[in-house]
ROGU-498838 format. One record per residue (C-alpha): x, y, z. Coordinates in steps of 0.5 Angstrom, whole numbers, plus 500, padded with zeros to 3 digits. Layout:
BEGIN
XYZ ...
//
This chain:
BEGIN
534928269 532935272 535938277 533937284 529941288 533941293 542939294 545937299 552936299 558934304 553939308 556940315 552944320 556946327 552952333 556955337 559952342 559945341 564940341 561936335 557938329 550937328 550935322 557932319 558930311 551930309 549928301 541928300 538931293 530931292 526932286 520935284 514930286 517926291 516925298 521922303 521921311 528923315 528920321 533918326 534918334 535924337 540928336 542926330 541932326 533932323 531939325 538942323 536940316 530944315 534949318 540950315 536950308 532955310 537959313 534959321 540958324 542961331 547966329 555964330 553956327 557955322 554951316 559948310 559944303 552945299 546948299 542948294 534951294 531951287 538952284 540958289 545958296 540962300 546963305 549968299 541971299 541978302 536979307 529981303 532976297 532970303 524972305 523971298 525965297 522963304 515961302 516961294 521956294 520952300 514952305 515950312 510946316 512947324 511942329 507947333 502952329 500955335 508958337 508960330 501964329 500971331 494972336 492978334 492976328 486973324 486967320 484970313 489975317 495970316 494968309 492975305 498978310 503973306 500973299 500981300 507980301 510976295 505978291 504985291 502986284 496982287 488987288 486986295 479982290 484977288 488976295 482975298 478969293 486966293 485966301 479963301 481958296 486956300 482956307 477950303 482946300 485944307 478944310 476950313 470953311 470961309 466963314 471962319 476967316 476972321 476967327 483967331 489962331 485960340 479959337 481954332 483946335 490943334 488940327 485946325 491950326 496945323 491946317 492953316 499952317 499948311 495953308 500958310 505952307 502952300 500959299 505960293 505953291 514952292 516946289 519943296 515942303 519941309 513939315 517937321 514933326 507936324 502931327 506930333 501934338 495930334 490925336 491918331 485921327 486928326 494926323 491922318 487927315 492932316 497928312 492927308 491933305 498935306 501930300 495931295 496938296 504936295 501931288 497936286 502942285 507938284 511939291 517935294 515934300 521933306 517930312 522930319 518925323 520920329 514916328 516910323 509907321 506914319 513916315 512910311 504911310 506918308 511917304 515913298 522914301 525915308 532916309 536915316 540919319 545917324 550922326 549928322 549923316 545919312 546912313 540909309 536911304 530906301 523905298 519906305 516898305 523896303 526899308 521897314 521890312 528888310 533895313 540894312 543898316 544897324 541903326 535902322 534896325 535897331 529903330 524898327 524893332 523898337 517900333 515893332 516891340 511897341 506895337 507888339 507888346 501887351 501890358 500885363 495886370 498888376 496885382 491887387 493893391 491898395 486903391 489910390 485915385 477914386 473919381 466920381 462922376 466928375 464934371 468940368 463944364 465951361 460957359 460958351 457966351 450968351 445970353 444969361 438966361 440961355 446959359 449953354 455950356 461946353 460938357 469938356 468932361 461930363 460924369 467921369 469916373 473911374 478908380 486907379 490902384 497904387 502901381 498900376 496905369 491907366 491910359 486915357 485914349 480920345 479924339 482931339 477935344 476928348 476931354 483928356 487933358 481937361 481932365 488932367 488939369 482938373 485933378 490938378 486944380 488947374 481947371 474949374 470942377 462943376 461936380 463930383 468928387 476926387 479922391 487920393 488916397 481916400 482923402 476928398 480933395 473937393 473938401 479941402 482949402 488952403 495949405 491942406 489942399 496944397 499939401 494933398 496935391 503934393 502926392 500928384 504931379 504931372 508931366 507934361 508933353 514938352 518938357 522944354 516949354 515946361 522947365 524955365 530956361 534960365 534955372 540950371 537942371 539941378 536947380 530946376 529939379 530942387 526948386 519945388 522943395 524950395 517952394 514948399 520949404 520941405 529942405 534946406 538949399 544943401 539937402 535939395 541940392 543932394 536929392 536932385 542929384 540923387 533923383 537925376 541918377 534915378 532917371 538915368 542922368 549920370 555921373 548927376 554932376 555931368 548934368 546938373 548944371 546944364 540948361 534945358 537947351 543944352 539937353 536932348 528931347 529925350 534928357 530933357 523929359 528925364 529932367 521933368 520926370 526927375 521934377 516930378 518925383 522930387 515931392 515923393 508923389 503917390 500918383 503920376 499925370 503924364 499928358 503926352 509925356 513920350 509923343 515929341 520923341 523918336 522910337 527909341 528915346 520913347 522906349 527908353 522914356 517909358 522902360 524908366 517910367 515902368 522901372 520908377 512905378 515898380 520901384 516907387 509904387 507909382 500909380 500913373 495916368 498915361 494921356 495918350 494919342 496913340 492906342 499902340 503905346 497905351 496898347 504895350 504901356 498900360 494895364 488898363 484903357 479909358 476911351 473918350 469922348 464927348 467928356 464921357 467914357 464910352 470904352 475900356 479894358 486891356 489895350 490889346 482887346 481894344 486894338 484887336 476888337 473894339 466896340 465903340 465907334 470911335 474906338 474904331 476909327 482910332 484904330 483905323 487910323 493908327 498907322 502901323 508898321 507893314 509886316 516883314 516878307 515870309 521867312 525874315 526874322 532879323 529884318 537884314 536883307 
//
């Protein structure tokens, strides 16, 4: 048999200043054409895997046993040997194209620019025909090649990252939690692309994801790591049918409860959030007398009971997340009226708008990205009582701890003098949600809040969410990708498209007989979990 594309051998992986290490005895091999899934809880080691083999560790890590890329330990490669070996043997596909692009720089630009680079023997002629290979073979039309990463969609971008990915045609891919910002659609054909490009150059593919359904569509393997070990490796079916070891149980149950589970209706109460034929219109450039507009959400309206959630489910491009940041004042309104609590917040300015908005808050889909990595948790979460002069430093101080011990984040001491960084995904978004609630808000905005967390976190996210609405009373607004989740998660869902509802009603009746055509093709493409063999219950073989 031919050696491994890629060889990990009692890889052990520690950062700076940690008391454990991340990755703790680590084997794994993978050989030309093969594809295999890691996936695992957080913090169990996923991204540290990519990094090691690609040598993005922080400095001061210490990383031991093997590493072996295409038969080279990149740790004993000197600088320009290791850029080399980045991009010709292994190709990285980031989770979020967008931080990884330059925006000066133009799509063409990124491609020809890295082509140039290990190619330098290569005619600008010839740069130019690969380039525009590349571009058509991820689906994105050549006249587009002088465009900029901000004029491209999340699809777009992750597409000209696999393009970037490919562009050497290296024998190991690493896609690490590519589709996670994606709507279902757009991550199906996103994937789609990416593994017949692997089969078609031969490629092993190394895909870090939390979702378990789209690791085993994808892929033939999925290995699960627990502690910076793998603790089970299978065929993809196999293993999602009859798991063996614990944890693997324990996550595909998780899965299987999610898309088995049917939120029931709330009873009668009070109406919290009327909208009202609401438009968000943008100008596109032209001329002044040919005004034509992009119709993000166009005569949207719906209401919203106290305790109750509503899922807002779409297409990349929908209009969701437009939607959210109107309501919070964050995008321009062109008509129509928002209700909160029977208040008309069109008609209100000043310091009585800003007190209004005080009963809406909003989590957003990364929680790291939104908290300032510099401020401490406790300050992080007591900072906006600050800003509206609502306590005193000792009385905010008090509240965040009593709301991380509300989030699960106990002893509240442990926690409140962390930095986000020094937080898993899933503490780090209890950190956010804990932020959000400091103002006592009537309604909650969560954009995407569970999409970047493994099952089980995301289970958990969402259990505490549900215990907060009990407890609080919480209307919510649930922005979603995946109907599964909006499917067990919310009493009622909005479908959009084209800024407009096209659809809605109980999650379940959506996914069991949807009318709309893009509700259908949601649901086709929504990846869902292979049943278990007649007679099994537990799912141990």
């Amino acid at each position: 048999m031919t050696e491994p594309v890629l060889r990990l051998a009692d890889l052990t992986v520690r950062y700076p200043q940690a008391e454990r290490p991340t990755l703790n005895g680590l084997d794994l091999a993978l050989h030309a054409g093969e594809s295999l899934a890691l996936v695992g809880p957080s913090g169990c080691g996923k991204s540290t895997v990519a990094r090691a083999v690609l040598q993005l560790l922080p400095a001061g890590s210490h990383c031991g046993g093997t590493v072996l890329l295409a038969g080279q330990d990149p740790r004993q490669l000197g600088r320009p040997e290791l850029r080399r070996l980045r991009g010709e043997a292994v190709g990285l596909v980031f989770q979020d194209p967008m931080t990884r692009l330059n925006p000066l720089m133009t799509i063409g630009g990124h491609l020809a620019d890295t082509l140039a680079a290990h190619r330098p023997g290569w005619r600008r002629r010839r740069v130019r025909q690969r380039t525009v290979e590349l571009l058509e073979q991820v689906g994105i039309s050549a006249q587009r090649y002088g465009s900029y990463p901000h004029e491209f969609s999340g699809g777009m971008r992750q597409r000209l990252a696999i393009a970037l990915a490919m562009a050497l045609r290296p024998p190991l891919v690493i896609a690490d939690e590519p589709t996670t910002s994606l709507d279902v659609a757009v991550a199906g054909q996103v994937m789609a692309e990416l593994t017949d490009l692997c089969r078609e150059a031969g490629s092993a593919l190394l895909l870090i994801s939390h979702d378990l359904a789209m690791a085993g569509r994808w892929c033939d393997q999925i290995g699960v790591l627990d502690g910076g070990r793998l603790i089970e490796r299978a065929p993809s079916h196999r293993l999602l049918t009859a798991p063996r070891s614990a944890l693997a149980q324990r996550l595909v149950a998780k899965a299987r409860e999610r898309e088995g589970s049917e939120s029931q209706a709330p009873a009668a109460t009070p109406l919290l959030l009327e909208i009202e034929a609401l438009r968000c219109w943008h100008p596109l450039p032209g001329l002044p007398w040919q005004r034509q507009w992009l119709k993000a959400v166009d005569g949207v309206s719906l209401r919203l009971q106290q305790g109750e959630t509503i899922g807002l489910v779409g297409a990349s491009g929908c209009g969701k997340s437009t939607l959210c940041r109107a309501l919070m004042g964050l995008a321009p309104v062109r008509g129509g009226a928002v209700r909160l609590g029977g208040v008309d917040l069109q008609q209100l300015h000043g310091a009585a708008l800003r007190r209004a908005r005080r009963g809406m808050q909003m989590v957003f889909q990364d929680p790291l990205a939104c908290l300032n990595p510099q401020m401490r948790v406790g300050e992080a979460i007591a900072d906006p009582l600050l800003i509206h002069r609502l306590a005193s430093r000792a009385q905010a101080r008090a509240r965040a701890r009593d709301l991380l011990e509300a989030v699960g984040l106990s002893p509240a001491e442990t926690f409140e003098n962390r930095l986000p960084r020094q937080l898993s995904g899933g503490q780090q978004q209890r950190v956010a949600i804990a932020r959000a609630l400091i103002l006592d808000p009537h309604l909650l905005i969560c954009d995407e809040s569970v999409s970047m967390l493994d099952a089980e976190v995301q289970a958990d996210v969402l259990a505490l969410l549900r215990g907060l609405q009990g407890r609080l009373g919480l209307g919510m607004l649930f922005v979603t990708h995946d109907l599964s989740v909006a499917s067990g998660f919310c009493h009622r869902v909005i479908v959009l498209e084209g800024g407009r509802i096209v659809e809605e009603g109980p999650g379940a009746r959506l996914l069991r007989a949807p009318q709309a055509a893009i509700t259908r093709s949601l649901v086709e493409a929504c990846p869902r979990l292979p049943l278990r063999p007649p007679g099994s219950t537990s799912g141990v073989s």
